[in-house]
N, C-alpha and C positions, 0 to 999 in steps of 0.2 A: 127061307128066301123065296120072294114070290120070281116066278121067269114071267117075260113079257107077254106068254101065249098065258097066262092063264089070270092075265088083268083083266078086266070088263074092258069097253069101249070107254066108259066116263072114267074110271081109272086113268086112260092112259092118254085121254082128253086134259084132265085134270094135271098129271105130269106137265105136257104140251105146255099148256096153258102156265106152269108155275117157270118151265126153262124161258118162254117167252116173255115171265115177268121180268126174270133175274138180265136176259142178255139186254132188254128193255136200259133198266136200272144201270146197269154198266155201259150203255151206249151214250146214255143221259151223262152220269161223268165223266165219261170220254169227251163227249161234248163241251161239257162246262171245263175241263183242262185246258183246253183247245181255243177255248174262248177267253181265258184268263192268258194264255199264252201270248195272243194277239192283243190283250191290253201290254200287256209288260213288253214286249216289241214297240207295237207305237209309243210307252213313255221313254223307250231306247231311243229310239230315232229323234222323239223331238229332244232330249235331250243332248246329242249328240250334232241333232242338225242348232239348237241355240249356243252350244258350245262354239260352235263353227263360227257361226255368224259372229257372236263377239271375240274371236281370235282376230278374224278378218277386218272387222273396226279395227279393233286396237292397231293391227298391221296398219293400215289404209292412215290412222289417225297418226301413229309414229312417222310414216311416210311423209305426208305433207307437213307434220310439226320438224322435220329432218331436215 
């Protein structure tokens, strides 16, 4: 097992460099969850807010047919 004192410089550059891929890569689908999240919220809300709206007809339209 190599210890950290007896890496080279580019060694331990090269580590650096691959953790900085990986958190990289994990921040990117973090991102894209995030982003797919906010789609599926906004198709909630319009459909929750087009649900509304035609309850509120129909009421409104029973109302005056009443």
């Amino acid at each position: 097992m190599t210890t950290q004192a007896s890496l080279t410089s580019e060694a331990r550059i090269s580590r650096l460099e691959g953790a900085y891929e990986q958190v990289n890569e994990r921040l990117g689908g973090l991102s894209q969850s995030v982003s797919d999240l906010h789609k599926e919220i906004r198709t909630l809300y319009l459909f929750i807010g087009g649900s509304w709206v035609t309850l509120m007809a129909t009421m409104i339209g029973l109302y005056v047919a009443g």
